[in-house]
Structure formats: C-alpha cells, structure tokens
C-alpha positions in Angstrom: -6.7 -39.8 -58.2 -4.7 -41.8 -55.8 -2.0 -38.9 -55.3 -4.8 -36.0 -54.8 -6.1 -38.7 -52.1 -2.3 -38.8 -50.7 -2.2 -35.1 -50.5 -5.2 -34.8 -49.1 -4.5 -37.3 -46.3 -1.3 -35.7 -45.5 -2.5 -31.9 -45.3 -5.5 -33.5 -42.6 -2.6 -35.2 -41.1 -0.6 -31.7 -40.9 -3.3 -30.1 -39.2 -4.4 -32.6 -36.8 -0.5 -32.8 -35.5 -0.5 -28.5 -35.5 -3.9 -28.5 -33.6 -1.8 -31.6 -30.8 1.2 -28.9 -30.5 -1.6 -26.0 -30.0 -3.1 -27.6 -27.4 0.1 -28.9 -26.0 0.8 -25.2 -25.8 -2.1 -24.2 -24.6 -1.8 -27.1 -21.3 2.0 -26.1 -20.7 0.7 -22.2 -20.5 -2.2 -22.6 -17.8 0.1 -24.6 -15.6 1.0 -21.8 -13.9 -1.7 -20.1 -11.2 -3.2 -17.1 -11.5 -1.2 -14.9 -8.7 -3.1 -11.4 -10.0 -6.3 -11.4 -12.3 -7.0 -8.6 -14.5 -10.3 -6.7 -15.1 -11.7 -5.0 -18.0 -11.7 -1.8 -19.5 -15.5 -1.6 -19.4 -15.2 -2.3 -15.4 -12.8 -0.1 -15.0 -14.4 2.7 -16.6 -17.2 2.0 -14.5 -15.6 2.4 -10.8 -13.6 5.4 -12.1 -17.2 7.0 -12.9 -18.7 5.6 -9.8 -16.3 5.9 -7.3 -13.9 9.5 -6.6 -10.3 9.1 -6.7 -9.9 6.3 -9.7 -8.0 6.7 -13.1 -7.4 4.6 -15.7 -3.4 5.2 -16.7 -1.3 4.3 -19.3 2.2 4.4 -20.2 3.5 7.6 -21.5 5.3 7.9 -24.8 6.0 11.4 -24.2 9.8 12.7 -22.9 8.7 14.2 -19.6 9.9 11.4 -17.7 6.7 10.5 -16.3 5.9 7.2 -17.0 1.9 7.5 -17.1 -0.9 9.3 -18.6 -4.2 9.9 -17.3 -6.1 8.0 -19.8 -9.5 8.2 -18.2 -10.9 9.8 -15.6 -10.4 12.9 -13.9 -7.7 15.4 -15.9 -7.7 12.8 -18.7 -4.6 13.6 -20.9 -2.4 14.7 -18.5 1.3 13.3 -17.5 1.4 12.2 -13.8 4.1 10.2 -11.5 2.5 7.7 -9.4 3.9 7.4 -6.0 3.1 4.6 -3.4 1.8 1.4 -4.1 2.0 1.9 -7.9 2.2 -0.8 -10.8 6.1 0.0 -11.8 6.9 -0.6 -7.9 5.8 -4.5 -8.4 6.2 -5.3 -12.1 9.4 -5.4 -14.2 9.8 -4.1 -17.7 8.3 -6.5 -19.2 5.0 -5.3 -18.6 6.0 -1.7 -19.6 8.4 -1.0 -22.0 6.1 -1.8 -24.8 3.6 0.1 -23.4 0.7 -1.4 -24.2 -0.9 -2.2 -20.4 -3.0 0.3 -19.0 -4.1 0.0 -15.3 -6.7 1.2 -12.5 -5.2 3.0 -10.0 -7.0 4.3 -6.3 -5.5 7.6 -5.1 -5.3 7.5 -1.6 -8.1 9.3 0.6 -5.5 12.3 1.4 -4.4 12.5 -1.9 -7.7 12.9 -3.9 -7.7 16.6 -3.0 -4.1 17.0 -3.9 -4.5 15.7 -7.6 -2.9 18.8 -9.4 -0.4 19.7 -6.9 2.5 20.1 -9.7 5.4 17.2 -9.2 8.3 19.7 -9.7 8.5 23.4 -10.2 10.9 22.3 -14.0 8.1 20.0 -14.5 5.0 22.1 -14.2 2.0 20.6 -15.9 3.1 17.0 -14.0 1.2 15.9 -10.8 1.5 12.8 -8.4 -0.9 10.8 -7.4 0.1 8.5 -3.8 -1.4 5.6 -5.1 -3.0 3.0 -2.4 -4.2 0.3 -5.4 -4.2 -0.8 -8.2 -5.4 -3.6 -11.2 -3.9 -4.2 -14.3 -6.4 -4.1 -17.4 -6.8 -6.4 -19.5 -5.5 -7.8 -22.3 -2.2 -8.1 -20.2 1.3 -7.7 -22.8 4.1 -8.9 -22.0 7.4 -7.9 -23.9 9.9 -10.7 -23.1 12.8 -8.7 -25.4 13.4 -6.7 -21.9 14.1 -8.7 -19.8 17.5 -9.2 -17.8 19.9 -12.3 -18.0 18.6 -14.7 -15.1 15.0 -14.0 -16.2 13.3 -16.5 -18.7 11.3 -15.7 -21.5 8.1 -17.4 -23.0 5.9 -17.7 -26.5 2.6 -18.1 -25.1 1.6 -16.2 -21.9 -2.3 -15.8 -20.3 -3.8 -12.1 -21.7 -6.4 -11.9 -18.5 -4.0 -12.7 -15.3 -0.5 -12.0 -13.8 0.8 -15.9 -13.1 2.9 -17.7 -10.7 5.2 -18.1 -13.9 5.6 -14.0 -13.5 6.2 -14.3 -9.8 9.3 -16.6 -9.6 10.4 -15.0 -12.9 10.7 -11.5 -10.7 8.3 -9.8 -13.2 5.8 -9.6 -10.5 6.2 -8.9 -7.0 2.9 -9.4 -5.0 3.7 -7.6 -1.7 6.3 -5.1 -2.8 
C-alpha cells in the first residue's frame, strides 16, 4: 500500500512541476508586445463581403510562381501577384514557407477595376492586385526551420498577434 501511495505522490509531483514549466513557458512567451494583431477568418469574410476591393489570400502551392491564391472573395481560386504594400514585402519566410497563413488584403481604389488585367502575356490566367493593406488571419504559423543564420528561433510563439519578438528578429518589418 505504502509504494502505490509513493507512486501516486510522485506522478502528482510530476505533473504539478510540468504544469510550473508550462506556465513558465507560457510568462516567457507573452513578454514580448503585440507589434501587429491578427483578425479572424469570420471578420475577414465579413469586410470582403461588405466592402469592394477585399480578398482573403493564401499561399500558393501551385508552380506558377505566384505566391497567392485568391481564397475568398472576388475570382476565388485564382493565382494572383500582389504588388504594393503586400504581406511578403514585410514578413520573412517564416511566416510563408509552410504556407499555412492566409491574409486580408485591400486593393487599392485604382486597382479594383484592374483585377484581371493578366500579370504577364507567358503567364495568362495570373493577375496583380497593387495592394494598399493588409491583416494577417489568424491562427498565425510560424515555421522557424527557415530561417537565416543571425535570426533566432522559438518553441512557443502567440497564434493571434505578430510580436516585438518578430520585429527585432527581422521576421516582421512594420513600415516597410
């Protein structure tokens, strides 16, 4: 009786010091100011229904050498090339070579009409949005295996905001 007692004490013990790291974890991760909140998918869809000009875009898989797809919205499905103000203009890899982040993006108010015009005559059914915009949706991923020798890489990372950690790692670059 007194060893299933010991056991029992010890597994309580365990737990209690995994739940100290957790939360240790947890405190070390939310250090770090929020320098770009996310929104959700569910908001998102709503101001691209609401409001002309929006689309929800993801990474592209395919080999056109776009890097997004439409993937709500306005000509949902296709390949496009965001100019401007974009998402890959201020993030590093990090946040798309796993593509798994999808984003909002605003066409700007000359551009809305242009949405179709093709983005090379090789590259037909490709068209460029100028983009004036943008938010990231979330859950926000972060792939850490591609990143570049001087920047740092972490376990734990906030899913609903773009942190200070991001900026001074250059995986995020507010104004550019």
């Amino acid at each position: 009786m007194s060893n299933k007692r010991n056991v029992t004490i010890m597994a309580v013990c365990t737990i209690l010091v995994v739940i100290g790291v957790l939360l240790a974890l947890m405190k070390q991760i939310s250090k770090y100011e929020s320098a770009l909140t996310g929104i959700s998918l569910a908001e998102a869809q709503n101001i691209c229904d609401s409001q002309p000009g929006w689309f929800i875009v993801e990474t592209s898989d395919g080999a056109t050498g776009t890097l997004y797809l439409i993937a709500y919205g306005k000509s949902q499905g296709a390949d496009v090339e965001l100019t401007g103000r974009c998402p890959s203009s201020q993030l590093s890899n990090i946040f798309f070579l796993s593509r798994k982040n999808s984003f909002l993006v605003k066409g700007s108010e000359q551009n809305i009409q242009n949405i179709g015009i093709e983005f090379s005559e090789a590259l037909p059914d490709i068209y460029t949005i100028e983009v004036d915009s943008w938010s990231i949706i979330v859950p926000i991923q972060r792939d850490y295996q591609y990143r570049t020798q001087n920047q740092k890489g972490r376990w734990f990372y906030p899913r609903n905001y773009i942190d200070e950690f991001d900026v001074t790692n250059g995986d995020y670059l507010p104004g550019g």
